[in-house]
N, C-alpha and C positions, 0 to 999 in steps of 0.2 A: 228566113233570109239566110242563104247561104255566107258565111263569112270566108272560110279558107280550105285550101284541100290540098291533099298529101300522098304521096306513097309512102310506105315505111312497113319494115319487118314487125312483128309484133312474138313476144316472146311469148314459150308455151306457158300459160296457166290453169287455174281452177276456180269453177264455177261453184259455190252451192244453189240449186235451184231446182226448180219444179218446170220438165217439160211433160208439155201436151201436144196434143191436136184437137184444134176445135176451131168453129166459124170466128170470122173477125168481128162479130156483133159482140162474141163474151169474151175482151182481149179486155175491155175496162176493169170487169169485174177480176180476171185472175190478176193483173198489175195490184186491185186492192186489195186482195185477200191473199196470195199469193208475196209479194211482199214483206207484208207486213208478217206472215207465219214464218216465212224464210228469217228476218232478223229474231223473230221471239227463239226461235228454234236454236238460231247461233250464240244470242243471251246467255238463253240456258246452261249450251257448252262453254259461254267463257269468252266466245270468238268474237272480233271486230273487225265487222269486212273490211276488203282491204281497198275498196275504193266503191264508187256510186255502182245503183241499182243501174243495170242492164236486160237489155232482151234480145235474144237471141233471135233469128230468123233461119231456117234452115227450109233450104230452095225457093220455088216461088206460090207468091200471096194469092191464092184463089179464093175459092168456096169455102176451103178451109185455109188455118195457118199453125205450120208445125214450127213450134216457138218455146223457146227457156228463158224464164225469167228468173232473176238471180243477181248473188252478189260476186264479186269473185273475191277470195281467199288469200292467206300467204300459203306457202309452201309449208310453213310447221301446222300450220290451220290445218292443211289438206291432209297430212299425214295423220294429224290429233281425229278427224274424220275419217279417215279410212281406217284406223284401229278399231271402228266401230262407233263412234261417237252417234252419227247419224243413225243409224236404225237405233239406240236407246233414249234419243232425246223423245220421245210421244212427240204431243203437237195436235193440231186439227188436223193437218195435211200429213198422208202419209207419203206421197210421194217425191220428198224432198231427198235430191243425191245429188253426191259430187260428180261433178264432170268436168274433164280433162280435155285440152286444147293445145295441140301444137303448134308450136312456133308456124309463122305464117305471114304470108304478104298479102299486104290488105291496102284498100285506095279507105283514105281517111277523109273526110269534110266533117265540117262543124255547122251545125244550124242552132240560128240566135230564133228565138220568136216560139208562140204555140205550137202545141201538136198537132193541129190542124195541120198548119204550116209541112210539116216533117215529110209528108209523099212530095211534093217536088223536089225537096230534098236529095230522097234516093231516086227519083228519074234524071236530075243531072247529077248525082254520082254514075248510074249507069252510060249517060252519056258520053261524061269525062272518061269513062275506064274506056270506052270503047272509041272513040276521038284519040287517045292516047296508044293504040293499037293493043292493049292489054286484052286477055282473053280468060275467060271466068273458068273454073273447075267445074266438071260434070253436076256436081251437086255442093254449088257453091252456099258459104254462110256469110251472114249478114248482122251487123247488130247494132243497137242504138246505148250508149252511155248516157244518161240523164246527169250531166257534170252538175248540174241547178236542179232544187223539186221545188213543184210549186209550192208549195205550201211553207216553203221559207223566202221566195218572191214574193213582193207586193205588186211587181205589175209584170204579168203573161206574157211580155216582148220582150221582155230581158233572160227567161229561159235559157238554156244551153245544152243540145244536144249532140251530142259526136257520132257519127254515123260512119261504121266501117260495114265494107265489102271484101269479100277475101277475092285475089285473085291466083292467075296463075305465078304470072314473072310483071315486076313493075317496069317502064318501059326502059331502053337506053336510051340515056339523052347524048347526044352529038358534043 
């Protein structure tokens, strides 16, 4: 269920996480192991992300899906990481890095309910951006905030997901 939607700037940050590309059949398995390695990993260092698990989307969802999953950081975090922190913490996963994000215009909606739920979601987020005459970057990014996990829910429809799309310029309004 869609609840509300937004334009808004979003300021540059940082991510720690693990991107790939691989089919959407093994998207369940990296969110579990993936995850879960990404917080042991910032443990280690000390770090407490600085707000919910995220996943990134970058361009569009075919056959395969080129996707980071991750937390984002503070800004002393990202610096204590880029002195090296990440390539000496081990871990299972080696391919855990910071990634960097610049400030950006993004169409923001929120969805209440399962992840089932979540693709109508982003087809009327696409529809809103594009009813609103907004127009997407060549190789625009996308990504879902998990503000609720399940596993601190008792019931599936009270979930909460934030769903941004980056665009070009959000519209003028009259």
């Amino acid at each position: 269920m869609l609840t509300d939607t937004q334009f808004e700037k979003i300021p540059a940050h940082d991510i720690v996480g693990i991107r790939v590309i691989l089919q959407p059949e093994e998207l369940t398995e990296l969110y579990d192991r993936g995850f879960s390695e990404i917080l042991k990993m910032l443990a280690t260092e000390g770090i407490v992300p600085g707000g919910p698990a995220r996943a990134y989307y970058f361009g569009e969802i075919s056959d395969t899906v080129d996707i980071l999953v991750g937390y984002p950081v503070s800004p002393v975090a990202a610096d204590t990481l880029r002195r090296g922190a990440l390539s000496q913490s081990g871990g299972d996963i080696d391919d855990i890095a910071l990634h960097h994000f610049r400030d950006m215009k993004v169409f923001h909606s929120q969805h209440t309910g399962t992840y089932e739920g979540l693709q109508e979601t982003w087809s009327q987020a696409f529809t809103d951006i594009a009813e609103a005459g907004c127009r997407l970057p060549a190789n625009t990014i996308g990504w879902e905030e998990y503000v609720t996990q399940p596993t601190v829910m008792e019931n599936p429809d009270d979930l909460i997901t934030d769903v941004y799309v980056q665009v070009c310029q959000a519209p003028v309004h009259a």
